[in-house]
C-alpha positions in Angstrom: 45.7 121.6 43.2 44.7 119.6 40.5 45.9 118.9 36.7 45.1 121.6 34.2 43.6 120.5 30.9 43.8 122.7 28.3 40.8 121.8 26.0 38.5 122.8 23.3 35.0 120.8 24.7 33.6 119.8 21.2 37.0 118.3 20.7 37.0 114.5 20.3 40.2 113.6 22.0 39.3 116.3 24.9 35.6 114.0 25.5 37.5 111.3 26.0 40.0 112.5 28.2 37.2 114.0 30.3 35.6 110.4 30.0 38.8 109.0 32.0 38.9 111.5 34.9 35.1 111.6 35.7 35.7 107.4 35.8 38.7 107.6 37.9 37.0 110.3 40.2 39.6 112.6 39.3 38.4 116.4 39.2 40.5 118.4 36.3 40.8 122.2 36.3 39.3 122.4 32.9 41.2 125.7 30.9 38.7 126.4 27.5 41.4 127.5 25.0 40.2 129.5 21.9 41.4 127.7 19.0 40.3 130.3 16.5 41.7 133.3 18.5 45.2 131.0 18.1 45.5 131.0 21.6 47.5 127.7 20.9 50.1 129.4 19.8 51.1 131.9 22.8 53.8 131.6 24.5 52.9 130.0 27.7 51.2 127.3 25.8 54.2 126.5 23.1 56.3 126.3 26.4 54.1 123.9 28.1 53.1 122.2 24.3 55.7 123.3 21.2 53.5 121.1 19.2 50.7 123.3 20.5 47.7 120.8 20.3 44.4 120.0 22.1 43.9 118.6 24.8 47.6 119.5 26.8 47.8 118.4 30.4 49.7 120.1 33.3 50.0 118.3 36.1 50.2 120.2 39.6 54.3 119.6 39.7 54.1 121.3 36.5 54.7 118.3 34.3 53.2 118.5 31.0 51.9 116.2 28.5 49.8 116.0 25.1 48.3 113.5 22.8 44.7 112.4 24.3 46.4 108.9 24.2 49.1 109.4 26.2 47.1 111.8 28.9 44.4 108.8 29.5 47.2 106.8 30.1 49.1 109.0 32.2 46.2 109.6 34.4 45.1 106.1 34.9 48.8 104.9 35.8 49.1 108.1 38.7 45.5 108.7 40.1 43.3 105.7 39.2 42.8 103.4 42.4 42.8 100.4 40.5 43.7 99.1 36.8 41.1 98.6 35.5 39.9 100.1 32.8 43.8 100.1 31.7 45.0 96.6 33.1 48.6 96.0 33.6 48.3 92.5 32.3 50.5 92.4 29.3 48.2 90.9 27.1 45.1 93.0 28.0 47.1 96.0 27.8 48.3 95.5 24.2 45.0 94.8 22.9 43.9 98.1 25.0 46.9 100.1 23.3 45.7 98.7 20.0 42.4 99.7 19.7 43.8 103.0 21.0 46.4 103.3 18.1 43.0 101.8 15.8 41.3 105.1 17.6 44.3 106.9 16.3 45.3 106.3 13.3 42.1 105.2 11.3 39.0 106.5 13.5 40.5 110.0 14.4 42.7 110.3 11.6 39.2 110.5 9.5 37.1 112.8 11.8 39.9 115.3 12.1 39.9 115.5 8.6 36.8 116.0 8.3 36.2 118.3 11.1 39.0 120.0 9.8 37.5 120.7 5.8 34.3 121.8 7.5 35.5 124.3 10.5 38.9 125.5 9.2 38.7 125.7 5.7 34.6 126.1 5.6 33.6 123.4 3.0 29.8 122.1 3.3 30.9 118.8 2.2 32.6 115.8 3.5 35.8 115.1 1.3 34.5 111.4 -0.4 38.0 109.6 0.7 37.3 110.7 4.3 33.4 109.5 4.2 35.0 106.2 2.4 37.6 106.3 5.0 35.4 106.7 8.1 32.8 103.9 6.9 35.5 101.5 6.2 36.4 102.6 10.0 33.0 101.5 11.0 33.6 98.2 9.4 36.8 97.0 11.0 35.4 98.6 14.4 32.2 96.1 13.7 34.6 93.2 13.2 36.7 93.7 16.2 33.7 93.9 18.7 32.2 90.4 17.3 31.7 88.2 20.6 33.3 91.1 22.5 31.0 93.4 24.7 33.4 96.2 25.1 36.3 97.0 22.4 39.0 95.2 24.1 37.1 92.2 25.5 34.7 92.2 28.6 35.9 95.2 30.4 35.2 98.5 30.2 38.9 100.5 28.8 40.6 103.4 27.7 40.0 102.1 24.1 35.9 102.7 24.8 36.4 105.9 25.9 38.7 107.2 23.0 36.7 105.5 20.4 33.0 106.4 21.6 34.2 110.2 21.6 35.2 110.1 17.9 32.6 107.5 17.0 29.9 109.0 18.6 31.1 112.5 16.9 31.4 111.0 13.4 27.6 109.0 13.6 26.2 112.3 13.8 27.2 113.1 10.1 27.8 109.9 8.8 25.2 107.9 10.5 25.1 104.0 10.3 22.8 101.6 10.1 21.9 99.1 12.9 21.0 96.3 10.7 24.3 96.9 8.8 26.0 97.4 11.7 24.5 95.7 15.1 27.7 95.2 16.7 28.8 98.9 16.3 25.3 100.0 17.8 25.3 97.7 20.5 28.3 98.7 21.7 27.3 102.3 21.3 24.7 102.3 23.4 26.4 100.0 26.1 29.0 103.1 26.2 25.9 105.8 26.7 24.8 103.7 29.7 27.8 104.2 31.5 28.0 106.9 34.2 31.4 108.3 33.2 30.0 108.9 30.2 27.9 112.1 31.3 31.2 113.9 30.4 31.0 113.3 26.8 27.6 114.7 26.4 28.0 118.5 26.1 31.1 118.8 24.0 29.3 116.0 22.1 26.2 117.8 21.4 28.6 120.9 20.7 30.5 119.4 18.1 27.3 117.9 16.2 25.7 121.1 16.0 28.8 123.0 14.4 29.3 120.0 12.1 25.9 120.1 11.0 25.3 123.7 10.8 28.7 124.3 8.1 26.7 121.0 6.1 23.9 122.8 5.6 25.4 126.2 4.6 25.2 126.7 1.2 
């Protein structure tokens, strides 16, 4: 039997745990739950998740656990055959874990916000301190990958996979400039070559379209 994910697929955090399985071969029973029907909020999901977020993982022995960061992490450390894409050199690691807190806090913390104004409380705007936000985002996320192929060096990790999923998602309504940015884009397109990457695509092109569509909506 394998782990459940409970998942919304335009969801950021969801793409990129989806990312990690498909590049550790791991095969996830993948549970849609209706966010707008609140079906976060019955009771078998507050038992598994009283915080009651997307994505939730349930393991086959019933274990459960939430936060994209800490599912990727999870996975990786019980199914993955090797480490790499989360290494358990010390050093490597920490810059993985901080470009996933980077994800976190500044990337995420921006698109939620913004996904949020435009699905939940149906503006057709982007708040300016988010849109200031996110493109100061873009900047430090430039800076970091200067000399560096992938976001924590020159291996593919964890901290590509989170931050191409809200990246990717926030380009399409804030786009950015290749000039401006060429590190950002060339890093961008490195992540759409890879083959784990096929798992980001539909939620991906799901998201856009809602994003869009409430933008345009007068």
């Amino acid at each position: 039997m394998a782990p459940t994910l409970y998942m919304i697929q335009a969801s950021p955090p969801v793409r990129a745990v989806l990312i990690t399985a498909k590049a550790i071969g791991l095969d996830l029973n993948q549970k849609d739950i209706n966010f707008f029907q609140d079906e976060h909020l019955k009771p078998h999901f507050l038992k598994l998740n009283p915080q009651h977020t997307i994505p939730t993982l349930e393991d086959e022995d019933g274990f459960a656990v939430w936060d994209s960061h800490a599912i990727m992490t999870y996975l990786v450390s019980k199914y993955a055959k090797d480490d790499s894409v989360y290494p358990q050199d010390i050093k490597k690691r920490a810059v993985v874990n901080q470009r996933l807190f980077f994800e976190s806090g500044v990337i995420f913390f921006h698109m939620r916000n913004i996904a949020r104004s435009l699905l939940v409380h149906c503006q057709n705007f982007i708040n300016e301190d988010d849109r200031d936000g996110m493109i100061e985002g873009f900047g430090l996320l430039e800076k970091l990958l200067e000399g560096k192929k992938w976001a924590a060096g020159d291996f593919v990790s964890l901290a590509d996979y989170s931050l191409i999923s809200s990246v990717g998602t926030a380009v399409t309504i804030i786009p950015v400039d290749s000039e401006e940015y060429p590190n950002l884009t060339a890093w961008m397109k490195r992540c759409e070559e890879l083959p784990e990457y096929a798992a980001n695509a539909k939620g991906l092109k799901e998201a856009a379209e809602m994003l869009k569509l409430r933008l345009t909506r007068k």
